[in-house]
Structures are given as C-alpha cells and as structure tokens.
N, C-alpha and C positions, 0 to 999 in steps of 0.2 A: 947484727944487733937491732934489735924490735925501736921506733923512733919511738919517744916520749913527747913528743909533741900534738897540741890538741889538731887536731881538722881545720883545714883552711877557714872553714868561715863561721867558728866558734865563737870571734869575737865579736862578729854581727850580730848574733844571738843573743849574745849580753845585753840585758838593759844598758839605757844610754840616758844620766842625767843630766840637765846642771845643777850647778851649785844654788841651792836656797836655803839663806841663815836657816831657817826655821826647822828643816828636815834634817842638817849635817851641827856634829859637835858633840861632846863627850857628857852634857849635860844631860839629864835622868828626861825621856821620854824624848827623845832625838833620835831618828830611823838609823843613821848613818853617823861612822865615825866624824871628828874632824881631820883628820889626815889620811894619805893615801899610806895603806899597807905595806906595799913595797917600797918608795924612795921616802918616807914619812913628814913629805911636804904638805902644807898645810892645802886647802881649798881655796882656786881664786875662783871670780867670779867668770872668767871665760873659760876654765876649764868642760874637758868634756870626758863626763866619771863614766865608769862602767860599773856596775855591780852586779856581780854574780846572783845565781839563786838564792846561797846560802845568806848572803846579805853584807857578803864584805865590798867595800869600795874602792878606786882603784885609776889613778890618773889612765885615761885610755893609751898614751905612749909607754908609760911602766908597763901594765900588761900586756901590750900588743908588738913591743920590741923587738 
C-alpha cells in the first residue's frame, strides 16, 4: 500500500507566521482565518501558524503531528 503521507520536509516549506490581530479573524478583509482548521482553537499570540499555498492556516503541531 502506496503511503499517503507528504515528504519529510514539506512542512518546512510552508510558510511560517505569527499571530498579528490585524492579518487573522473572520472579519471582511482579513488574510487569515481566526482559528486553526484542524483542532478549531482560536490564535494565541506565541503560536507558530503555518499556512499553506492555498491560504488556509494551521497551528504548526495540528499539522505537523
């Protein structure tokens, strides 16, 4: 069976934010959600986000688990 898992250092590649009010939040003209996609916890201030190309965001332990 073929793995389904991405390439070791895939998650390098991802961009790597942090949290800035100004960029994150469900408000009209905001880059970024306010919560992470996978566990749907909110944005703290020392997180460290990854977002993909397509522009979703993504606490970097949720995705890199």
């Amino acid at each position: 069976e073929a793995s389904r898992r991405a390439p070791p250092d895939t998650l390098d590649k991802l961009q790597t934010r942090s949290y800035e009010e100004q960029e994150f939040g469900d408000e009209e003209g905001k880059q970024y959600p306010s919560e992470c996609a996978i566990c749907l916890g909110s944005w703290e201030q020392e997180d460290e986000i990854k977002v993909t190309p397509c522009g979703h965001a993504f606490h970097k332990e949720c995705i890199g688990g």
